[in-house]
C-alpha positions in Angstrom: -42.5 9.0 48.1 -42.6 6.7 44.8 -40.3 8.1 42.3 -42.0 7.6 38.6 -40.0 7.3 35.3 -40.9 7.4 31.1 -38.8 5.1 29.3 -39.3 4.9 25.7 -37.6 3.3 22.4 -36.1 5.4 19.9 -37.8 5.0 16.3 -40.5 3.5 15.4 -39.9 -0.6 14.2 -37.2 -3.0 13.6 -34.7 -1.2 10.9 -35.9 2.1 11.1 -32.7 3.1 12.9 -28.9 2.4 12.5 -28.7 -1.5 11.0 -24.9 -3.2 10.8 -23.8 -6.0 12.9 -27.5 -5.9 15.3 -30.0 -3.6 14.7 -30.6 -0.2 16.6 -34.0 -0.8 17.6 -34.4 -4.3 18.0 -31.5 -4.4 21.0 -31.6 -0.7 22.4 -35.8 -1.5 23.0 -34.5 -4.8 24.8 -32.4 -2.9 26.6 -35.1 -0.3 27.5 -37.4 -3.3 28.4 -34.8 -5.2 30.8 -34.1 -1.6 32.4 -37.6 -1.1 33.2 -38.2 -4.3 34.3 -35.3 -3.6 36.9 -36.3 -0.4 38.1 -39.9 -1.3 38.7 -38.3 -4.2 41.1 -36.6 -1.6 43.0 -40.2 -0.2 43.5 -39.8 2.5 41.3 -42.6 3.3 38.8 -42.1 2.9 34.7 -44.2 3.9 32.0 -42.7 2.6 28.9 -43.7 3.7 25.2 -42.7 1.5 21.9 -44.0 3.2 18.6 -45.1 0.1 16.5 -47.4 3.1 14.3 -45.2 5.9 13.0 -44.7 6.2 9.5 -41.8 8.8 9.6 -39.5 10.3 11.4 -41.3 13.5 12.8 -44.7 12.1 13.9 -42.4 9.4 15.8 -40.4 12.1 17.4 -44.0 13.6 18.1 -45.3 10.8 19.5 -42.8 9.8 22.4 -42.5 13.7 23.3 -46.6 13.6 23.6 -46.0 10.4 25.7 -43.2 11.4 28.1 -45.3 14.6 29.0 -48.8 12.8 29.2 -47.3 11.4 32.6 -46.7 13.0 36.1 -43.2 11.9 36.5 -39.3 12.7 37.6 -37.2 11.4 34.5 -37.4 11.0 30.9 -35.1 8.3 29.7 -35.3 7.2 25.4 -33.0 3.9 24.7 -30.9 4.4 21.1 -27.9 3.0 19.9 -25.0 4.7 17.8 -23.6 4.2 14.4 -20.6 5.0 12.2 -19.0 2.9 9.2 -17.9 -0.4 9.8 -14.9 -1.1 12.6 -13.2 -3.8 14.3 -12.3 -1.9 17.8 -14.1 -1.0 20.0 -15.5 2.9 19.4 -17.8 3.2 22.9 -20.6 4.4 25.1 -22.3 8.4 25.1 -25.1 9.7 27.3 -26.6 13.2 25.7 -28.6 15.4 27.4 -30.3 19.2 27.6 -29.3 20.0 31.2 -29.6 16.7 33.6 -25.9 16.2 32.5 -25.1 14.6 36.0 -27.4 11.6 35.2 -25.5 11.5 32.1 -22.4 11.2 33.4 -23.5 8.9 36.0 -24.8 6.5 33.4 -22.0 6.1 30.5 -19.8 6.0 33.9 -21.6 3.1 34.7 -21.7 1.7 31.9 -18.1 1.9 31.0 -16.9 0.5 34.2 -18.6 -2.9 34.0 -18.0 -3.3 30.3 -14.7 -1.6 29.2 -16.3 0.4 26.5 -14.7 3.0 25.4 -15.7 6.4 27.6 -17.0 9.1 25.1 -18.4 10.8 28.0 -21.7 13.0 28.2 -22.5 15.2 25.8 -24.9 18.4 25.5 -27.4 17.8 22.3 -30.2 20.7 22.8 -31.0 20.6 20.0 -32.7 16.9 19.2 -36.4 16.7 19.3 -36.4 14.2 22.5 -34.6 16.3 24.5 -35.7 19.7 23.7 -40.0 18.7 23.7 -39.7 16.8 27.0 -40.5 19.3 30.3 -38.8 16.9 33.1 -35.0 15.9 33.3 -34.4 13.5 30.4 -31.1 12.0 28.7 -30.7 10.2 25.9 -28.8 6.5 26.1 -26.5 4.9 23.4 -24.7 2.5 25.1 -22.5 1.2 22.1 -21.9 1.7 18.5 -23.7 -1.0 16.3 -21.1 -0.9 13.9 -18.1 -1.9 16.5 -17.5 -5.4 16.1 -16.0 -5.4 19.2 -18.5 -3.0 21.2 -21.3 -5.8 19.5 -19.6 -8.6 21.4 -19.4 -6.8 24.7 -22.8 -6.3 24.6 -23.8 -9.7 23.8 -21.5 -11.0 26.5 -22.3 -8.5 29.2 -26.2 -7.7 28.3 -27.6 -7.9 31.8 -24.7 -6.1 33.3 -25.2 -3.2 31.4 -29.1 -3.5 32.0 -28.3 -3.8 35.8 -25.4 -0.8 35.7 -28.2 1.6 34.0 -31.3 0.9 36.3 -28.6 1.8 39.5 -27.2 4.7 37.7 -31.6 6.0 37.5 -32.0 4.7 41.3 -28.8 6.1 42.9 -30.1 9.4 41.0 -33.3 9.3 42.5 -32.3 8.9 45.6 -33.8 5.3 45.8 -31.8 2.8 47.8 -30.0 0.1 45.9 -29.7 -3.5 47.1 -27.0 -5.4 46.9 -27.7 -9.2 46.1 -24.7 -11.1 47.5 -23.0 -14.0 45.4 -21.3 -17.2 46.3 -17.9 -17.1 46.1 -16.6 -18.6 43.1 -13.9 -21.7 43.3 -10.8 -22.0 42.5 -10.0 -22.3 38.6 -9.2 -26.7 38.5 -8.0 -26.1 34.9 -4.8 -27.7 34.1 -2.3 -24.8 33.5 -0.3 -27.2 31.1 -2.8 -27.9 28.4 -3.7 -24.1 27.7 -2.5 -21.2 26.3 -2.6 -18.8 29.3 -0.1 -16.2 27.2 -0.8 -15.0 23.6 0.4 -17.3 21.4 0.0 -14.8 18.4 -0.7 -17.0 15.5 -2.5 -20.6 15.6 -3.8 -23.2 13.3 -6.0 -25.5 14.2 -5.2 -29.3 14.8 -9.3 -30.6 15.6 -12.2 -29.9 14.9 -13.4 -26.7 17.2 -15.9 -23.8 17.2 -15.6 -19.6 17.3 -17.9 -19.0 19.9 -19.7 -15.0 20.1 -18.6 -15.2 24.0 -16.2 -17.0 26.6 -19.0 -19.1 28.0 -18.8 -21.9 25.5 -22.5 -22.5 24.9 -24.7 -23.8 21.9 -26.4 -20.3 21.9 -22.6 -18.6 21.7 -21.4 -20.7 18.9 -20.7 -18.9 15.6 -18.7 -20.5 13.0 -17.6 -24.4 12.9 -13.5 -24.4 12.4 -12.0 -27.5 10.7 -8.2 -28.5 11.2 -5.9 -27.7 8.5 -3.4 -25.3 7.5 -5.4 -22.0 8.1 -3.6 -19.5 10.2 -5.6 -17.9 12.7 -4.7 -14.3 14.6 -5.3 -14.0 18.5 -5.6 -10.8 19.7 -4.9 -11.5 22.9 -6.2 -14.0 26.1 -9.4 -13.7 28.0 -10.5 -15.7 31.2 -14.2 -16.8 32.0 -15.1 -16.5 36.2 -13.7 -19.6 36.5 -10.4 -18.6 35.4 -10.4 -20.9 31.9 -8.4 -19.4 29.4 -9.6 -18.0 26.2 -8.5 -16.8 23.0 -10.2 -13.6 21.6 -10.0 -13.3 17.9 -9.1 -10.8 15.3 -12.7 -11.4 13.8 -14.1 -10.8 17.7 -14.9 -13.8 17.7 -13.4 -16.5 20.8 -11.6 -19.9 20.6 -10.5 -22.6 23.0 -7.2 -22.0 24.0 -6.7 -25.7 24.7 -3.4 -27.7 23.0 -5.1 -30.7 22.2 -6.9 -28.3 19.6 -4.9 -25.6 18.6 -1.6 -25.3 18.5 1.0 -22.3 17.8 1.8 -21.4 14.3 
């Protein structure tokens, strides 16, 4: 039997949530979308609601209930994202729910395991709106704080993992098989051991002109901040490989560089 789900977005808009480093509704309804999108391809049904005509908080809150119950269905899941002020570590993942805490679990456990995020576990809210109006099984996802600088560039590293760990956690709770899409084996890291950094060097200044990427790939779409060679001394927090076993160098600011000699070298 076809097992039918209700995602929606929390809020209503771009900016009506929790804003710092990326915005609370903009990613969490990406998310939401990507999950979907996986789930249905596991032949599970999705019914997905995106309030683009609230104008505050309560009719929002009224309207996703109203569209989670409008549907025969087994789960009620509603994509957020968490806040708090401004930090550079990491501060982590939370599933809440009214009594499907087992799915909860299963989730941030998911979660947690392919990223690192911090495990803040599932916790009992009965009393928010979502969880409380809707009359099937429901939880309430916030994969990472918006504010962690470091949870931030987890997520933009690790975006379809965390997709793919969620929609797994919802089929292996269903009770729908998962398949298992086998990958090559990678080769051998080629890169010269000699010409990196492959232990933390601590401090570094630059020696050529190089970039700060937002992830280890190294691509145009990753590159932050252009960084000139002069006297600047620059913090490493400590080294990171990419699948192919290049070193890395991740940042104080959470941002990476190339761990490469002929552009950096030990301060």
């Amino acid at each position: 039997m076809t097992k039918t789900v209700v995602i929606s977005g929390g809020h209503y808009g771009p900016y009506t949530g929790a804003s710092d480093l990326v915005d609370e509704v903009t990613e969490s309804w990406k998310i939401a979308k990507q999950v979907a999108s996986l789930l249905r391809a596991k032949g599970i049904t999705v019914h997905e609601f995106y309030d683009t005509v609230s104008k505050n908080q309560n009719d929002n809150l009224n309207r996703i209930v109203a569209f989670h119950n409008s549907k025969k269905r087994d789960l009620d899941l509603s994509f957020h994202l968490n806040s708090t002020v401004r930090k550079s570590e990491g501060i982590g993942c939370e599933t809440l729910y009214y009594d499907a805490v087992a799915l909860a679990k299963k989730i941030t456990d998911a979660i947690c395991a392919i990223t690192g995020f911090k495990n803040r576990g599932a916790k009992e809210r009965r009393e928010l709106a979502f969880l409380r109006g809707t009359n099937e099984k429901a939880v309430l996802l916030e994969p990472f704080f918006v504010s962690s600088v470091e949870d931030v560039r987890i997520y933009k590293e690790k975006f379809n993992e965390i997709c793919e760990a969620i929609a797994n956690a919802v089929a292996e709770h269903l009770g729908v098989k998962i398949t298992t899409v086998s990958k090559p084996v990678s080769k051998p890291s080629t890169t010269n051991k000699n010409s990196y950094f492959t232990t933390n060097p601590g401090k570094i200044k630059v020696i050529k002109v190089c970039w700060q990427y937002s992830g280890t790939s190294f691509n145009k779409k990753q590159r932050e901040r252009k960084v000139d060679a002069g006297p600047t001394i620059y913090t490493v927090v400590k080294i990171e490989k990419t699948k192919n076993g290049t070193p890395r160098l991740l940042m104080k600011n959470g941002t990476f560089m190339t761990a490469n000699k002929k552009f950096i070298e030990k301060a």
